[in-house]
C-alpha positions, 0 to 999 in steps of 0.5 A: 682631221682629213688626211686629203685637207691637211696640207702636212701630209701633202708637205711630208708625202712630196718630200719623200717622193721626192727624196726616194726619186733622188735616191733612185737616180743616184743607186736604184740597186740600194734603193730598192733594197731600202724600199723593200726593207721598210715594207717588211718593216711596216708589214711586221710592224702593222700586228703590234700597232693593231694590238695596240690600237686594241689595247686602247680602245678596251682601256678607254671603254672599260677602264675609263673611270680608273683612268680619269680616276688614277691619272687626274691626281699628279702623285697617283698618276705619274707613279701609275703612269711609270708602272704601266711604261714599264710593262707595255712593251712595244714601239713608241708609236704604239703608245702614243693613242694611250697616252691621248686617251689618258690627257683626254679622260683628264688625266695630267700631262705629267703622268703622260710624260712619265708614260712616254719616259718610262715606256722608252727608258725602261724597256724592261719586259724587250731589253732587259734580258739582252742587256742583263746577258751583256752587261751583266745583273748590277748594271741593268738594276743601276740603270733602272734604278736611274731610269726610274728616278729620271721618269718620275723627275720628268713627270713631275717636271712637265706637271709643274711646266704645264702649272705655269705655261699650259701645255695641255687643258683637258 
C-alpha cells in the first residue's frame, strides 16, 4: 500500500483539514488547546506503539512456528488467544500488527477475535487496580469472570462465522 496512491488517506486528511479550519473559525483558542493536546497524545503515545511494533516483529520471527502451531487449532488457539489479550496491555491500535501476524501465519479468525475481545475486555495488567480500589475485589472478579465467558463465546462465534461466510482465508 502507497500512502500517496490510496485515495483513503487523501479522503480522511481533507476531512480533518477541513473540520480543524471549521474549528478554527468558530474558537481558535479552543482549538489550539485541542490541537496541542493531541500532539502530546501522539508524542506519549508513539514509546508504547514502538514497543509494540517490537514485540511483534520478534514474535513473528522467533516465534512463528508456536504461532502457526498454537493459533491454527480453534480450541487452542482462542483460549491462547484470550490469555496473551489478557496480559498485553496497552491500546488497541497496539494490538492489531499482532493480531495480523496471527491471521498471516495461519491462524483462525476466532483465536483473532478473542485476542482483540480479551485485550480490550479484560484489561486486567491497566485497570484492575484502579477498579479493584473503586469498586471493590467481588466485582472485578465478576467482571472478569463474564468477561472471560464473553471473549471465549465471541471467539468461538467469528470462528463459526468465518465457517460459513469466509472472512479471512489464510
Amino acid at each position: 500500500m502507497n500512502i500517496f496512491t490510496d485515495s483513503s488517506w487523501w479522503i480522511v486528511g481533507i476531512v480533518v483539514a477541513i473540520m480543524y479550519i471549521w474549528s478554527l473559525r468558530k474558537n481558535r483558542e479552543k482549538t489550539v488547546h485541542a490541537f496541542r493536546r493531541s500532539g502530546r497524545f501522539i508524542l506519549k503515545s508513539l514509546p508504547l506503539f514502538f514497543l509494540a511494533v517490537l514485540l511483534i516483529g520478534f514474535m513473528q520471527i522467533v516465534l512463528a512456528d508456536f504461532i502457526e502451531y498454537s493459533f491454527q487449532d480453534p480450541n487452542v488457539g482462542i483460549l491462547s488467544a484470550t490469555v496473551l489479550g489478557l496480559l498485553l496491555p496497552g491500546p488497541r491500535y497496539a494490538i492489531y500488527p499482532l493480531a495480523q501476524v496471527i491471521l498471516v501465519a495461519g491462524g483462525n479468525i476466532g483465536a483473532v477475535m478473542a485476542l482483540i475481545a480479551s485485550q480490550q475486555l479484560l484489561d486486567v495488567p491497566e485497570g484492575c487496580f484502579i477498579e479493584v480500589k473503586f469498586l471493590g475485589g467481588r466485582f472485578f472478579l465478576a467482571r472478569l469472570l463474564i468477561a472471560v465467558a464473553t471473549t471465549l463465546v465471541a471467539g468461538y462465534l467469528a470462528y463459526a462465522v468465518n465457517f460459513f461466510i469466509p472472512l479471512w482465508s489464510p
